[in-house]
C-alpha positions in Angstrom: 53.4 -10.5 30.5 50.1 -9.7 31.7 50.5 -6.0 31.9 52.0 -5.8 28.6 48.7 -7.8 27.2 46.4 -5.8 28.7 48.4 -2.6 27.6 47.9 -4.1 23.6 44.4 -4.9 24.2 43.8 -1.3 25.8 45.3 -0.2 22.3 43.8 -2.7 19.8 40.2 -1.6 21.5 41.3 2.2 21.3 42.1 2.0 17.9 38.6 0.1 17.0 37.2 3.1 18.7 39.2 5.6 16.9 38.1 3.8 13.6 34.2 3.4 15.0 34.4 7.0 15.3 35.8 8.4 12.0 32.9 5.6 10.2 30.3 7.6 11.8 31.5 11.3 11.0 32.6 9.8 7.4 29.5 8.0 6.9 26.4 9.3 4.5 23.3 10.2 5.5 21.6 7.0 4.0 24.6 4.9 5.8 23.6 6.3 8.8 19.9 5.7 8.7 20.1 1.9 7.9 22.4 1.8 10.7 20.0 3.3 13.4 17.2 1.2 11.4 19.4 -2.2 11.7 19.0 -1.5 15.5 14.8 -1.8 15.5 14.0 -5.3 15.6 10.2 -4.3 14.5 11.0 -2.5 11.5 13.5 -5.3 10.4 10.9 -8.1 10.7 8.3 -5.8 9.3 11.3 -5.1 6.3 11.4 -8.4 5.7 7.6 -9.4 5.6 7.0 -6.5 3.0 9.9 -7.7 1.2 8.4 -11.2 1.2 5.1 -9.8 0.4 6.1 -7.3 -2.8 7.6 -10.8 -4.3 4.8 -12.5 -3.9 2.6 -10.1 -5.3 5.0 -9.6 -8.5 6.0 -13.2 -9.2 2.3 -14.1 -8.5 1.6 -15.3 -11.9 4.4 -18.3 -11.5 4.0 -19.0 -8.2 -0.3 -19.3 -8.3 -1.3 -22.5 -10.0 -4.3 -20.5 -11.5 -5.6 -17.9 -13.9 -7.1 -16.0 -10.9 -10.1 -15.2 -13.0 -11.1 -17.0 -15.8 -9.2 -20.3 -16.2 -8.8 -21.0 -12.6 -12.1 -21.8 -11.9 -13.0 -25.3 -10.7 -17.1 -26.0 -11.2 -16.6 -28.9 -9.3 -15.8 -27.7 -6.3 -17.7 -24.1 -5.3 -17.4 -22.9 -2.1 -14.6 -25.7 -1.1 -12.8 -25.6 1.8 -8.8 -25.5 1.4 -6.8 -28.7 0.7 -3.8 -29.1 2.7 -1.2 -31.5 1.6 -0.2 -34.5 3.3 2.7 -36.7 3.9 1.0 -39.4 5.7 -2.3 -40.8 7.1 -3.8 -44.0 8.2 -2.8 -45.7 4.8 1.1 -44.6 5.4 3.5 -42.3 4.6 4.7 -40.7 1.5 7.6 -38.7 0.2 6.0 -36.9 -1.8 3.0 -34.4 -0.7 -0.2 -35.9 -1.5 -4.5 -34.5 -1.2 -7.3 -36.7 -1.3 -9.8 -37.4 -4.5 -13.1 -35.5 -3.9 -16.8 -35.9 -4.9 -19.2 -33.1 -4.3 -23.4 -33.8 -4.4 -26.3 -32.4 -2.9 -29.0 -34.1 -1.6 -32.4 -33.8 0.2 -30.4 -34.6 4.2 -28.4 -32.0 3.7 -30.9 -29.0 2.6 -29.4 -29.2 -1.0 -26.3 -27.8 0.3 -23.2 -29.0 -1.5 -21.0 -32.2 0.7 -18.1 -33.0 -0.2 -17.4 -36.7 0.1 -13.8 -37.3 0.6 -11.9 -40.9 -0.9 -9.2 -41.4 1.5 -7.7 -44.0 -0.6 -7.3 -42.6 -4.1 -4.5 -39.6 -3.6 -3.5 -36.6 -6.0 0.1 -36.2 -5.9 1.8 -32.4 -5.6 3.5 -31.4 -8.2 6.8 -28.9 -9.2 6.7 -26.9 -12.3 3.9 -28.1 -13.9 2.3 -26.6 -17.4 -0.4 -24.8 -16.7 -2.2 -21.8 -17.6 -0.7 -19.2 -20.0 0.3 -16.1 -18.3 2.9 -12.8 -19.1 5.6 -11.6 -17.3 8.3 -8.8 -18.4 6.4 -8.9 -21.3 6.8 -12.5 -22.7 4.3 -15.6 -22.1 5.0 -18.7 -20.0 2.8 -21.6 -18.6 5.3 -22.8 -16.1 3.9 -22.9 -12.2 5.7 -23.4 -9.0 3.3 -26.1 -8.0 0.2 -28.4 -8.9 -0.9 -32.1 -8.7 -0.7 -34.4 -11.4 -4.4 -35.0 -11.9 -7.2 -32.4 -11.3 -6.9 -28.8 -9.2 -5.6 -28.1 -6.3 -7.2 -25.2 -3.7 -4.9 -25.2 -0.7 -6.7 -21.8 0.4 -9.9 -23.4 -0.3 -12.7 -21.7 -3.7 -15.1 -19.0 -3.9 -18.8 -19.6 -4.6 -17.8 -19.4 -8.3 -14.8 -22.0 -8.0 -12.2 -19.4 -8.2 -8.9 -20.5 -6.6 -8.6 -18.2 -3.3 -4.9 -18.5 -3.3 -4.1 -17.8 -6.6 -6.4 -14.3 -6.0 -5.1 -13.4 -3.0 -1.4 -12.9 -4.3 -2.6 -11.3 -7.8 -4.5 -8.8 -4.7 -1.2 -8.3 -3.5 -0.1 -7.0 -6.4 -3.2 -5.0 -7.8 -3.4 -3.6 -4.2 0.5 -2.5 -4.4 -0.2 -1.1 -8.2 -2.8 1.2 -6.8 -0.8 2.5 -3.8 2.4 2.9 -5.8 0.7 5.0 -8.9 -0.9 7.0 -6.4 2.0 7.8 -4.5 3.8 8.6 -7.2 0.9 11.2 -8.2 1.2 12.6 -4.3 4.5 12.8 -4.8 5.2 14.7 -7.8 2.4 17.5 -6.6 3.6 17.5 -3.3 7.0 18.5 -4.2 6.0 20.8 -7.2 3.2 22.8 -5.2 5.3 22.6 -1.9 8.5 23.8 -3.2 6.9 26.7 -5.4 5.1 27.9 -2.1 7.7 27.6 0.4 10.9 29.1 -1.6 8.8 32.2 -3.0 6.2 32.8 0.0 3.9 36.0 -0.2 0.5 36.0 -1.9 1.7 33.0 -4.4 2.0 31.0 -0.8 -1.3 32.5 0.4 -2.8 31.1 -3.3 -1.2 27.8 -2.8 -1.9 27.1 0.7 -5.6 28.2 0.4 -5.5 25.5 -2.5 -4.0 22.8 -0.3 -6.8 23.4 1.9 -9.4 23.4 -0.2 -8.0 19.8 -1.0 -7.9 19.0 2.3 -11.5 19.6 3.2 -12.9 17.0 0.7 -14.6 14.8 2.2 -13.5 11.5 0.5 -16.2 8.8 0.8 -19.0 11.1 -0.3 -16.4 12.7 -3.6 -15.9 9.1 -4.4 -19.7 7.9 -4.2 -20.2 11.3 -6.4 -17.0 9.7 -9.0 -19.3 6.1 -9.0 -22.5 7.7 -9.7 -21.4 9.2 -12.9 -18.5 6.4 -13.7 -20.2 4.5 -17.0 -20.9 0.8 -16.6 -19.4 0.4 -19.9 -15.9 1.2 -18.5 -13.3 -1.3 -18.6 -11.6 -2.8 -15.7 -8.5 -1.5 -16.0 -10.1 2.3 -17.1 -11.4 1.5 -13.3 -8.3 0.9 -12.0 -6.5 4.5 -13.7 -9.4 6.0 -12.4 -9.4 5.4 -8.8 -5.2 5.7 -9.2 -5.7 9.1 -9.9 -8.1 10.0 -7.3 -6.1 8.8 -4.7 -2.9 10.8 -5.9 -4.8 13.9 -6.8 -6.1 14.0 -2.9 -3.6 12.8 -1.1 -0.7 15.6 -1.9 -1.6 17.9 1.2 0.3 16.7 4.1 3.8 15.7 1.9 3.3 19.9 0.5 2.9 21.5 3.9 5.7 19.7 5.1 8.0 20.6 2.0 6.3 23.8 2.7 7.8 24.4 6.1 11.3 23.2 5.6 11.4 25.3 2.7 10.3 28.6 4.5 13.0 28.0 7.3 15.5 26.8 4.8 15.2 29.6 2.0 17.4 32.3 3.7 20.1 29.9 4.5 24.0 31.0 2.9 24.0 28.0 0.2 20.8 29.3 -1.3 22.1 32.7 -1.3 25.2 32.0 -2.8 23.1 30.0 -5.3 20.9 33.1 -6.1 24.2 35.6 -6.4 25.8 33.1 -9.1 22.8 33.5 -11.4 20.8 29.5 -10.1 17.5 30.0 -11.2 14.4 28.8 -8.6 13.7 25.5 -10.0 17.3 25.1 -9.5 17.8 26.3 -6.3 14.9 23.9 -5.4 15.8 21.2 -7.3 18.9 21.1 -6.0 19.6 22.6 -3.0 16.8 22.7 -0.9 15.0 19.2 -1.6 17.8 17.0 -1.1 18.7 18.4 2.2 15.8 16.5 3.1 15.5 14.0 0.9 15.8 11.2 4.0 12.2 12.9 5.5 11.0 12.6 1.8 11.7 9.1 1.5 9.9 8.5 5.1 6.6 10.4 4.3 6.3 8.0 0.9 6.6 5.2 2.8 4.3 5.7 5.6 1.8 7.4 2.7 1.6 3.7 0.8 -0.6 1.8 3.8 -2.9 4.6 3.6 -3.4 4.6 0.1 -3.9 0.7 0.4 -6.4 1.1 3.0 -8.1 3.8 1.1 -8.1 1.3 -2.2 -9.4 -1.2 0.0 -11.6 0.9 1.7 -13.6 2.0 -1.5 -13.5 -1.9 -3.0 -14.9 -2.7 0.1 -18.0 -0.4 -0.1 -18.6 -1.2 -4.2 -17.1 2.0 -5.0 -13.4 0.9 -6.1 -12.4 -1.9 -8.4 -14.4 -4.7 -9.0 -14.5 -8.3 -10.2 -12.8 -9.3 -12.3 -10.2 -7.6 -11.2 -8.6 -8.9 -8.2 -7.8 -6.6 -5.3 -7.8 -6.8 -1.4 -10.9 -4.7 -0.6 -13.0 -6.9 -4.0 -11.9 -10.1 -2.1 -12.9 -8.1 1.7 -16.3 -7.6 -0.2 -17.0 -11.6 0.3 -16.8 -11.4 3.8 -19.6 -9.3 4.8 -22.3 -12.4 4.9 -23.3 -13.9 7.7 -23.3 -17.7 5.6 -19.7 -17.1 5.2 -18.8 -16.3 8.5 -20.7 -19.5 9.3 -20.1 -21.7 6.7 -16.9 -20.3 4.5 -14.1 -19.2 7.0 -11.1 -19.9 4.6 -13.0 -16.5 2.8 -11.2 -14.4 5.5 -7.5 -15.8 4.8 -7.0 -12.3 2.8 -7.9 -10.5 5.1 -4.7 -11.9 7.4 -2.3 -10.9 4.1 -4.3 -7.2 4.2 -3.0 -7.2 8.2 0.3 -8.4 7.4 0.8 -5.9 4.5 -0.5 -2.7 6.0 1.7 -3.6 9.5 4.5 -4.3 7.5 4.0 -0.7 6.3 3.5 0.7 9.2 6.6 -0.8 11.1 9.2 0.0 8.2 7.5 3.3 8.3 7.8 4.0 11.8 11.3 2.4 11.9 12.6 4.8 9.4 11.3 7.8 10.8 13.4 7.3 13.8 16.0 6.2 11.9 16.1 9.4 9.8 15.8 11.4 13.1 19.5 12.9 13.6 18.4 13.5 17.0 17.5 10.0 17.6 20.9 8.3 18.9 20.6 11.3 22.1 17.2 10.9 23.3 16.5 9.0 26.3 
């Protein structure tokens, strides 16, 4: 009975083999990729933080409790530290979430700096779904917030020196910062593929052109084109005109690197049999390109986009940073990094440098998806040591 059992198992586990096998040789290119990229425990966390992260940013408007710039503001409380809720303290516990009742003064012992006196014994209760500020989302208006407390504001990331909530900008960051990248990408993209198919499937002097082009791009130097862009940017312009504006920069120089490498796989890939047998049944060259020759590397496409979105947050954030991005009122990560270059906050305000953790978190998440799918979209991958 026992050889007979191990002769079934023997065949049961050749037969998941056999089926293993024919999965793999059956399976698509983008089947195989998320299986190699199921298999890096970095880029899976780092997956599911960016996941986490793109929500946030898009469904900040429901789940801030606060118009990030106008209506959020709290007078009262400038420059207050965060408010964590409770369950219990000396006076018992609660079932419900509670903060404490506040009352802010200056005086002569303290150098006229604000103090907040806390009342331990009157408590704000947290709130679900409470009315709130009016916001829009998909293009209709709701007041409806994932949180609150039933009298007064709540900071749980602590206020600016104009009473803005922190929390409530750091997530609408999330998404402005995203916005930025995503437009600009998208710009990189499009001239990337346009300027590094035309060059790589036709070659000659219309590749010399383009290439002495692409270089000409490359050797900007971007912090001094950008403080050039400021200098003659009108005060007058809007906010948003602001935002379109440094979108475009950042596409316009950041299409390089994506062409050359469209560039080179074109080159080696333009004398292959399917592209000839294209040419011979009349395909014209945007065709043949279209068609043929991109998607045979659409995988490597996809990675380059990826890994091109941290460094077009950085350089977003970057340029904020140094005055010569966005501004307030419009919330990004590098306009809230701009708060954190004093010496009183690093003294006096630390809960200021709780975007800067969400800026780490985002551009590693970034990274690690970026780095995971490379390897995953290396065919070679599964035989190297």
């Amino acid at each position: 009975m026992t050889d007979t059992a191990n002769i079934v198992d023997a065949n049961t586990d050749k037969r998941v083999d056999q089926k293993l096998k024919e999965a793999y040789f059956t399976a698509s290119q983008g089947q195989l990729i998320w299986t190699r990229f199921k298999k890096q425990k970095a880029a899976m966390v780092g997956a599911t933080v960016l996941i986490l992260l793109i929500m946030s940013g898009f469904f900040a408007p429901f789940l801030t409790p606060y118009n990030p710039t106008i209506a959020g503001r709290d007078a009262d409380y400038q420059n207050g530290a965060p408010q964590i809720p409770k369950f219990w303290d000396e006076n018992g516990f609660s079932a419900r979430p509670f903060i404490y009742t506040y009352e802010r003064s200056r005086s002569f012992a303290t150098n006229f700096r604000w103090v907040t006196e806390i009342d331990r014994e009157a408590r704000r209760y947290v709130v679900l779904f409470p009315q709130g500020d009016k916001y829009k989302f998909l293009g209709m208006s709701f007041t409806t917030h994932l949180f609150g407390v039933d009298q007064g504001k709540i900071h749980i990331f602590g206020t600016d020196s104009t009473g803005k909530d922190i929390y409530s900008r750091t997530f609408h960051s999330i998404n402005t910062s995203l916005a930025v990248g995503t437009i600009g990408v998208f710009i990189a993209f499009v001239l990337a593929l346009i300027i590094g198919g035309v060059s790589g499937y036709y070659g000659g002097w219309i590749d010399s052109v383009l290439q002495m082009m692409t270089d000409a791009v490359r050797t900007i130097p971007a912090i001094p084109l950008f403080m050039a862009i400021a200098a003659f940017i009108p005060a007058t312009v809007s906010s948003e005109g602001r935002f379109l504006i440094i979108s475009l920069i950042l596409g316009f120089i950041g299409w390089p690197t994506l062409a050359r490498r469209v560039r080179t796989h074109l080159l080696t890939e333009r004398n292959q049999e399917y592209v000839l047998a294209a040419q011979l049944c009349g395909a014209s060259a945007g065709h043949i390109i279209r068609k043929h020759l991109l998607p045979s590397f659409t995988s490597y496409i996809i990675v380059d986009l990826i890994i091109s979105f941290p460094y077009m947050v950085l350089s977003e954030t970057a340029l904020s940073f140094i005055g010569l991005g966005l501004k307030d009122p419009v919330n990004s990560l590098g306009v809230m990094l701009q708060q954190v270059t004093s010496a009183d906050v690093l003294l006096n305000y630390q809960w200021y440098f709780i975007p800067v953790i969400f800026f780490i978190m985002l551009v590693l998440a970034f990274v690690f998806v970026g780095d995971g799918l490379r390897d995953a979209a290396d065919p070679y991958a599964d035989t190297k040591n």
